[in-house]
C-alpha positions in Angstrom: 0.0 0.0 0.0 3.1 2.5 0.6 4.6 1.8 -2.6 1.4 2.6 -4.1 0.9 5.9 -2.5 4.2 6.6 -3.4 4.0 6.2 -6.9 0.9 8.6 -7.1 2.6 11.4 -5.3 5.4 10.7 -7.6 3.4 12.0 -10.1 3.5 15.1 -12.4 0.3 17.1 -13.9 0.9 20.2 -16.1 0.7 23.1 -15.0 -2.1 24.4 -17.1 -5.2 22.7 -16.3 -6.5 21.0 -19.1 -9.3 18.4 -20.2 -7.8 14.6 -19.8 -9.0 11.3 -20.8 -8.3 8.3 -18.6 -6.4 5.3 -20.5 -5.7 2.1 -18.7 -3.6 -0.5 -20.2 -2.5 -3.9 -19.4 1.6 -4.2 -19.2 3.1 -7.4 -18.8 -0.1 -8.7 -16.2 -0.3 -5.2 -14.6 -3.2 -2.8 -15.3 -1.5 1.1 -15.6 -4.0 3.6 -15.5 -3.1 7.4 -16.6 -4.5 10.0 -18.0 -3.9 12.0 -21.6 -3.7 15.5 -21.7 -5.8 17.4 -24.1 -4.5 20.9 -24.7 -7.1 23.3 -26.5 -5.8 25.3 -29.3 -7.2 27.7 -31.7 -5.4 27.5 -35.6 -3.9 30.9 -36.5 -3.2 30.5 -40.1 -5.9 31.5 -42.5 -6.5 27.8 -43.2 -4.5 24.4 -43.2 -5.0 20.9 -44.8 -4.8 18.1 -42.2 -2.5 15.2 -42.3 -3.3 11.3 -42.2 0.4 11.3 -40.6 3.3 13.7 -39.1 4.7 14.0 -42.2 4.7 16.8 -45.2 4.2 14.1 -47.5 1.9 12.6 -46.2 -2.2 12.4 -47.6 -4.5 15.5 -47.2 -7.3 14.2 -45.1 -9.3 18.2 -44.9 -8.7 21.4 -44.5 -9.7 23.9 -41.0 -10.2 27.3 -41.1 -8.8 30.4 -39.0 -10.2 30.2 -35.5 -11.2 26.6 -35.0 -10.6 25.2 -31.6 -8.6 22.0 -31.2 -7.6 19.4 -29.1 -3.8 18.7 -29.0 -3.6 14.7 -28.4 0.1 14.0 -29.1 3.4 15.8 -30.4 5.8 14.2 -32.8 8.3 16.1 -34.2 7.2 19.2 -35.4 3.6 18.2 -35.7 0.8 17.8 -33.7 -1.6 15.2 -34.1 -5.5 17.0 -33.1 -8.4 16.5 -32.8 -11.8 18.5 -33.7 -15.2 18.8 -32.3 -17.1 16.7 -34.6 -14.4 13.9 -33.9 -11.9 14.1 -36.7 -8.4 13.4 -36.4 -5.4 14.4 -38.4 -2.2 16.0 -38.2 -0.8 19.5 -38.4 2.6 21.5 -37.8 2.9 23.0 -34.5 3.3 26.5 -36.1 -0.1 26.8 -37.1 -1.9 26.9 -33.6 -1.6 28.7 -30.1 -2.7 27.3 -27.0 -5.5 29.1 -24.9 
């Protein structure tokens, strides 16, 4: 039970409070719950096309306009794989958006 508390005090939140999503997973017999971050953004480029992957090359999935609000769910690089309201994901260089 020590170790346990431990390991929760042990752990670090961002400093900006942000909307998470809680993730278990099961690691060799042992279930590891955490939670995912999702950082709120708002594009600040006239418009963009989104990404299938992290990757200039990559396929064109659709384009977002000036002022949309996203949800940041990972980094890679220099792009950002988000998420929109309607439940579309893609990816998009980290440039093109400002945390709020």
């Amino acid at each position: 039970m020590d170790r346990k508390r431990k390991i929760s005090n042990d752990i670090v939140k961002p400093k900006k409070t942000a909307p998470a999503i809680m993730q278990e997973r099961l690691f060799f017999g042992l279930t590891i719950s955490f939670e995912i971050f999702l950082f709120l953004s708002i594009l600040m480029v006239s418009n963009t096309l989104v990404k299938s992957a992290p990757d200039a090359g990559a396929g064109d999935l659709f384009m977002i306009h000036e002022g949309i609000k996203i949800k940041i769910l990972d980094y890679v690089g220099s792009w950002s794989k988000i998420s929109l309201e309607d439940g579309k994901i893609g990816w998009i260089e980290k440039e093109k958006f400002q945390m709020i």
